[in-house]
N, C-alpha and C positions, 0 to 999 in steps of 0.2 A: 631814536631815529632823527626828530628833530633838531638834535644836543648834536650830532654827527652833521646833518646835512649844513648847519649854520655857520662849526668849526671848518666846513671845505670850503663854503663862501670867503670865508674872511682870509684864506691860506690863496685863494683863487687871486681875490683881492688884492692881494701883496704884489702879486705881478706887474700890474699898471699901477704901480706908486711909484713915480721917480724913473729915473732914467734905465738906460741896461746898466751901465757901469754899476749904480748902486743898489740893485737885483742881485748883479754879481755878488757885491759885497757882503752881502746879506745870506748867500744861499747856503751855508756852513751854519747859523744858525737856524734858518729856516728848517733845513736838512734833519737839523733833531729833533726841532718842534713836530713835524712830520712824523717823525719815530715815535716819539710820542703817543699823538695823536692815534696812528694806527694803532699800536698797543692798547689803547683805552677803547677805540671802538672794534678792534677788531678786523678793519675793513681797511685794503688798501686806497691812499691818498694821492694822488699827484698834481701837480703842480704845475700847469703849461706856461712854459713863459716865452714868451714873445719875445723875438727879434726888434727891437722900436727904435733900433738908432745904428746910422751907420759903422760907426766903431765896432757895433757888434758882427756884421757880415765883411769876413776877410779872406777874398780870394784869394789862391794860393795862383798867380797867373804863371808865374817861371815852372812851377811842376805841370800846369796845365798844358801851356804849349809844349812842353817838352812832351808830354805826351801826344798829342796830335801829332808831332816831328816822328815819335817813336811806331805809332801807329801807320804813317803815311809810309815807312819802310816795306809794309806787308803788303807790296805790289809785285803786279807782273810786267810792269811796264816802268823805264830810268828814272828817276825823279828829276824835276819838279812833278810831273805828274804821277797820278794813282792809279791802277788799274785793279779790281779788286769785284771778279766775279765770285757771283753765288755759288755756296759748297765747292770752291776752287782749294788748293793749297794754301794759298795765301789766306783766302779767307777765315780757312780752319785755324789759323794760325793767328790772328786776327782776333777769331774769337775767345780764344784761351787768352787772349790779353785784355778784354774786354772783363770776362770772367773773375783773372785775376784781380783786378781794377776794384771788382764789387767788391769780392772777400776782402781786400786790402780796408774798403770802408766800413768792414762789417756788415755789409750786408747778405742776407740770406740768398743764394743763386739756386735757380732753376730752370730746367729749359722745357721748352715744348715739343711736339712730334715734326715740326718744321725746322724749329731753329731760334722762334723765337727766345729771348733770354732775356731774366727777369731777375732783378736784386731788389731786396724788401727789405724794410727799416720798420718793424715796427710798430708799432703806434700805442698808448695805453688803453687805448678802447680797440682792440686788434679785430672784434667783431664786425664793427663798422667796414662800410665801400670805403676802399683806397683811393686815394691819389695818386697816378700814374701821371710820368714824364719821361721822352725819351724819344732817338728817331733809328736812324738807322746807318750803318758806315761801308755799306756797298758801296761799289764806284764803276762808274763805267770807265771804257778804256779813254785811258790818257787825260784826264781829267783833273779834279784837284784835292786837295786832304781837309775841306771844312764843311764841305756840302753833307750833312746829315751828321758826320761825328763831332761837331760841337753840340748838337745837341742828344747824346752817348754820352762826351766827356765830361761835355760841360753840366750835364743833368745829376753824372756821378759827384763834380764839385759841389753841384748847391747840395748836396746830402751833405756833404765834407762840414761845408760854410753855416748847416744849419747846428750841424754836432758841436761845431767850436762856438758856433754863440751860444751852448746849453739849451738850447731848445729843446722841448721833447712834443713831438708830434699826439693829436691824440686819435687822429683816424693814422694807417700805417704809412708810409709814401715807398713809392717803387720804382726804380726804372729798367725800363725796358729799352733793347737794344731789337728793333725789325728785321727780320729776315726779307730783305729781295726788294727794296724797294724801286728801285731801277727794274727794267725791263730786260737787262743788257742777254742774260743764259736763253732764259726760256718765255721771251716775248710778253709776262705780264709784269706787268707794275705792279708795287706797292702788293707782295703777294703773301708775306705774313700778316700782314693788319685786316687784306681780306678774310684771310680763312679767320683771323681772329671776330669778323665780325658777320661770320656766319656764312659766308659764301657757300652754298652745296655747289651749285654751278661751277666753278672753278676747284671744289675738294675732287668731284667727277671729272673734270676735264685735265686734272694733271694725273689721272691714270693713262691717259693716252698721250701726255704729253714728253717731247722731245727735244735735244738742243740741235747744235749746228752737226753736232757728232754722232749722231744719233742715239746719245745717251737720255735716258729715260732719269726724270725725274726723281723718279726713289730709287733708283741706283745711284744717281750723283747724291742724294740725300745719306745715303749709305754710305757711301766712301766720304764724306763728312761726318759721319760719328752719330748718323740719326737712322739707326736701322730698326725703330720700333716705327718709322713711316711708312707701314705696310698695304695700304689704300684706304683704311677708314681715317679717313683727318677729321671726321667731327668732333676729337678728342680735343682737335685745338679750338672748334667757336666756343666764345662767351656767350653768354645770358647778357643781355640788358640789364645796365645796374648794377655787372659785376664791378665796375670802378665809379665813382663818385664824380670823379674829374680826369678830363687828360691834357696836361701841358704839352708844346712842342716847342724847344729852342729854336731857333734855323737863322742859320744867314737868308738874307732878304733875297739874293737873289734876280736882285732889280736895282737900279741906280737912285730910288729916289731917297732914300734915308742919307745916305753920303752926298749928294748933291744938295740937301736940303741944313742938312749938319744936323740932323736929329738921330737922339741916340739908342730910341727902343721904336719899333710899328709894333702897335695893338691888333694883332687881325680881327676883321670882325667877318670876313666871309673868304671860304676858298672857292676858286669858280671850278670846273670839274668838265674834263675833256668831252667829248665824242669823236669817236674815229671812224673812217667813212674809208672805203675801198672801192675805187671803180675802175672798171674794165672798159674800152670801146673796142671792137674791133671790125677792121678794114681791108681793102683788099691789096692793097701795098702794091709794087708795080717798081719799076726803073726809074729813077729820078728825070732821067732825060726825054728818053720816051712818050712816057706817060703824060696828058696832055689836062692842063689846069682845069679845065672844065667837067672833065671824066674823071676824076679822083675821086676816091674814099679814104682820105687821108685821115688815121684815129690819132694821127701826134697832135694833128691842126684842131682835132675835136676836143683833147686834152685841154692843149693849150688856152681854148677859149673859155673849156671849163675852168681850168684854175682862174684867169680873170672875174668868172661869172663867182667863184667863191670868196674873193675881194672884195666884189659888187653889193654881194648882200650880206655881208657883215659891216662893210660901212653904213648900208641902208638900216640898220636895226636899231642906229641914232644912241649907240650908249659904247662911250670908251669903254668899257667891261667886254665888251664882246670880240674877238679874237678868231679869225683864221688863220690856219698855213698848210699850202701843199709842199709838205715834206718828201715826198720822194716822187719819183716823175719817171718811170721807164716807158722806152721804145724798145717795139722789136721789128726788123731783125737788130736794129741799132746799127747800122750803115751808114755813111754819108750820102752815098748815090743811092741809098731805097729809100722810096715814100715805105712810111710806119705803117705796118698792117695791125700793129694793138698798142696801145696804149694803156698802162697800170699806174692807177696815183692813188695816194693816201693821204687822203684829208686831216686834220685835227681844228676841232672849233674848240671855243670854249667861253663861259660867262659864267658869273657868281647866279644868274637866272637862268631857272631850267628850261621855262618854257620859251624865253628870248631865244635861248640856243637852239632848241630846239624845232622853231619857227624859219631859222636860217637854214637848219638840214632840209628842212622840205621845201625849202627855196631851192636849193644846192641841186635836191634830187628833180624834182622838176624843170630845171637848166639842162642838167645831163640829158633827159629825156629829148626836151627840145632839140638838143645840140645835136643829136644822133639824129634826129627826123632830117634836120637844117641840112646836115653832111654825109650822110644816107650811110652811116656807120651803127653798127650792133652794140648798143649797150650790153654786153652779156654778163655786167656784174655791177651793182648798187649796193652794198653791203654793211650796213653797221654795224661793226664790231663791238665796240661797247660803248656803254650812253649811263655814263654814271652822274648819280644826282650832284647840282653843288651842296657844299653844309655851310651850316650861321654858325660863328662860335655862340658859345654861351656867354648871355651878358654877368652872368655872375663871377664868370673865368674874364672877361673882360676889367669890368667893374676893379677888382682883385690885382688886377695887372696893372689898369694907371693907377690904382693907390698905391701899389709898391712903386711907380716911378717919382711920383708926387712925393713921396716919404723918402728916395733916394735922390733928390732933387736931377732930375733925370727927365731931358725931355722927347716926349712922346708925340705919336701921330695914330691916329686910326686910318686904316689901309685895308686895301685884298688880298690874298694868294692870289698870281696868277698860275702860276705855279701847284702843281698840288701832291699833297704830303699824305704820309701813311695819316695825318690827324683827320683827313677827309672821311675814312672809314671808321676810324677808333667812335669820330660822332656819332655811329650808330649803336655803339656802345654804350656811351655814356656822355655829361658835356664838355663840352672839349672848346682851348684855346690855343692859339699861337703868338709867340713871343717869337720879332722879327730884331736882327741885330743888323747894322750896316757892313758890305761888304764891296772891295775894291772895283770900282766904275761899273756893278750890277753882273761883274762874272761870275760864272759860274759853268762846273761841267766842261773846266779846261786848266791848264796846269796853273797860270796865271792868278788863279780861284785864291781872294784873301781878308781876311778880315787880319786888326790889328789885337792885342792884347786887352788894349783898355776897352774895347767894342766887345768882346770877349769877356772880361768881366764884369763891365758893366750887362750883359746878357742872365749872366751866371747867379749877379745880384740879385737881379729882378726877377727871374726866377726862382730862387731859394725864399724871397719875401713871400712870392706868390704861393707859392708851396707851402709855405706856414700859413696863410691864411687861409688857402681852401683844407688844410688838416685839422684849422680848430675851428672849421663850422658845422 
C-alpha cells in the first residue's frame, strides 16, 4: 500500500514540473509508465494535469459565435432581436440545439421534470460533488442573443478548451442549461433554479398557474416534451451539497467593465429584488366639474407614492440600494376623469437584506400616510416576493482572480445588480459569477453585444476556474 501510494505521488508530481507544452511532451511516455504501474498494483492511476499556461486553453471563438448567430435564429420575433418564450416552439427547438451541443462534446445529457438540462464530463473520482456551470437562453420579447446564452455556449466551450488542453477533471464538471429564467410566460423569474433549490411554495403554485392564454403550466410543459410534469415537482429540488461549486458566465449587463476597459468582474454579491403591489382607490369625478379642494384623486396618491419610493432609497445612504416604479395604471384612464384607482408595482433591491428591507417599510408606511393625507383607500399593500440576496463564495471568488492573474487579464470586484438563476443555485451549494463586458451596459434589447475577444476571454477564465475548483 505504501510502494502504491508513493508511485502516485511522484506520477501526481510530474504534472507541475515545467511548463504544459513539455507535460504534453512527456504524456506518451508517462501514458505507459501508468500502465505499468496499474498492472503491478492492481489499482487504477490518473494523472490530473493542469491547465498552467495560456498556450494550453484555445478557444474556438469563430465556432463559438457562430453558434450564438445559430441559436439567436430560434425566435418569434425578426432579427436583430430574440424572442424566445418558455415551452414555446422555438424554444423546443432551441433546446434540441442545446442538447445537441453537449453530445457533440461528449458529454452525458439529461433532463429534469421542468426542463432543466444537464451535460456531465466526468470526473476520475465521479463519486465526489460536482462542479456545475451554466445559465439560461430564454429571452423575452425583442430583445437580444447574449444575455444568458453565453453562459450555455460559452460554459459548453470551457468543457471543449479544457479536453483540448488534456485535462482530466477529478471531481466531474456539468453544465447546465435553466429553464424560465425570465418571467416573460408565466410571471416568475428564474423558475428552474427555484424548484431546483427547493421551492415547495412555487412547486404548489404552478399547479394553479396560468399564462396570457389560459394555458396551464403542465400543459405547456407537455406540448414541450415534458409530460412526466404531472404536479409533483419535488422530483426536481436538490439536497444541499448536491454540487460542490456553481459557476455563472454572464454578460455584465451594466456599463462599468466597458467604460473602465476591464476585462473580467469578480461578483462577490448579487442584490435580490422585492416586489411590492399597491392599490389606492378614489372616488374619481369629471375633470372639469369636480372642484380641487373635494377630490379623492388615487392617480395624485400614486404619484406622490412613487416619489416617496425615490425618497427613501436615496435616504438608506448606500449606492447598492435601488428602486423603481415600473408600471403605473389609471383607471378609468381618461383624459377628462380624475383616477378613481391607481395600480403600481414597485421593485427595490440591495446586496443587504435587511437595508431593503427597511426601505419597504418606509415605502408601506408612506402609502398609509398618503391615503390618510388624500382621503383615498389603500385597498392593497402587497409583497409578492422578498427574496434573500447571496455572497458568492470567497473560494469561487479566490479561484477566479487567480485564473485572471494567470491569464494576464484584468479584473474588478463588483455586484449583480441584476439577478441570475446563480442567486438560488447558492442555496444549493457555493456559488460564483464571472462578469464579461458588454456594449454601453445593454441589455434585454436587440442592440444587446458583447465582442469575441470579451467572449473568450470569459470562456478562458472560466474553464481555468473550473479546473481548479474540480481538483480541490
Amino acid at each position: 500500500m505504501a510502494l502504491r501510494f508513493s508511485l502516485f505521488i511522484c506520477v501526481f508530481s510530474l504534472c507541475f514540473i515545467g511548463d504544459f507544452s513539455a507535460i504534453s511532451a512527456q504524456r506518451d511516455d508517462e501514458d505507459m509508465t501508468i500502465k505499468t504501474m496499474e498492472e503491478f498494483s492492481g489499482y487504477p492511476i490518473h494523472e490530473p494535469i493542469y491547465p498552467n499556461s495560456l498556450s494550453s486553453l484555445s478557444v474556438n471563438s469563430e465556432s463559438l459565435q457562430k453558434q450564438i448567430d445559430e441559436l439567436a435564429t430560434f425566435s418569434d420575433s425578426p432579427a436583430p432581436s430574440v424572442t424566445r418564450i418558455l415551452y414555446s416552439e422555438k424554444d423546443v427547438l432551441a433546446r434540441r440545439y442545446i442538447k445537441n451541443l453537449m453530445e457533440l462534446s461528449g458529454l452525458s445529457v439529461r433532463e429534469d421534470a421542468v426542463g432543466n438540462i444537464f451535460g456531465r464530463w466526468n470526473g476520475y473520482e465521479p463519486e465526489l460533488a460536482p462542479v456545475l456551470t451554466g445559465s439560461h437562453i430564454d429571452a423575452i420579447p425583442y430583445s437580444g442573443k447574449y444575455d444568458g446564452v453565453v453562459g450555455v455556449l460559452g460554459a459548453i466551450e470551457a468543457i471543449n478548451v479544457l479536453k483540448r488542453s488534456g485535462f482530466k477533471p477529478k471531481r466531474s464538471l456539468e453544465v447546465i442549461m435553466f429553464t424560465s429564467e425570465e418571467p416573460t410566460r408565466f410571471g416568475i423569474s428564474c423558475l428552474g433554479s427555484r424548484l431546483l433549490a427547493g421551492s415547495v411554495q412555487l412547486a404548489e403554485l404552478l399547479k394553479k398557474t396560468v399564462d396570457g392564454q389560459n394555458i396551464s403550466f403542465f400543459e405547456a410543459a407537455k406540448f414541450a416534451g415534458y409530460g412526466n410534469a404531472k404536479g409533483d415537482l419535488s422530483e426536481v429540488f436538490l439536497k444541499k451539497g448536491s454540487y460542490s461549486a456553481f459557476v455563472e458566465l454572464h454578460i455584465e449587463q451594466g456599463p462599468i467593465l466597458e467604460k473602465e476597459g476591464t476585462s473580467i468582474g469578480v461578483v462577490t454579491a448579487i442584490a435580490a429584488p422585492a416586489s411590492i403591489k399597491v392599490t389606492f382607490e378614489g372616488n374619481g369625478g369629471h375633470a372639469g366639474a369636480a372642484l380641487m379642494p373635494e377630490r379623492n384623486d388615487a392617480g395624485l396618491a400614486a404619484a406622490e407614492l412613487a416619489l416617496a419610493v425615490e425618497k427613501h432609497v436615496l435616504e438608506s445612504g448606500s449606492i447598492d440600494t435601488v428602486g423603481t416604479v415600473g408600471i403605473l395604471k389609471l383607471h378609468p384612464g381618461a383624459i377628462n376623469s380624475i383616477p378613481s384607482m391607481a395600480h403600481l408595482e414597485i421593485d427595490t433591491r440591495d446586496i443587504d437584506e435587511s437595508r431593503r428591507n427597511l426601505v419597504i417599510e418606509k415605502i408601506h408606511q408612506s402609502a398609509l400616510a398618503i391615503a390618510k393625507k388624500r382621503k383615498v383607500i389603500l385597498s392593497e399593500f402587497e409583497i409578492v416576493n422578498q427574496d434573500p440576496p447571496a455572497l458568492s463564495d470567497e473560494s469561487i471568488t479566490k479561484a477566479t482572480e487567480l485564473a485572471c492573474q494567470e491569464l494576464n487579464l484584468t479584473h474588478k470586484k463588483m455586484i449583480s445588480r441584476a439577478y441570475h438563476d446563480s442567486l438560488f443555485m447558492a442555496r444549493i451549494s457555493p456559488m460564483g459569477m464571472i462578469f464579461i463586458p458588454c456594449y454601453k451596459g445593454y441589455s434585454h434589447k436587440p442592440e444587446e453585444f458583447s465582442s469575441v475577444d470579451d467572449i473568450a476571454n470569459g470562456v478562458k477564465v472560466l474553464a481555468l476556474t473550473l479546473a481548479k475548483l474540480s481538483l480541490s
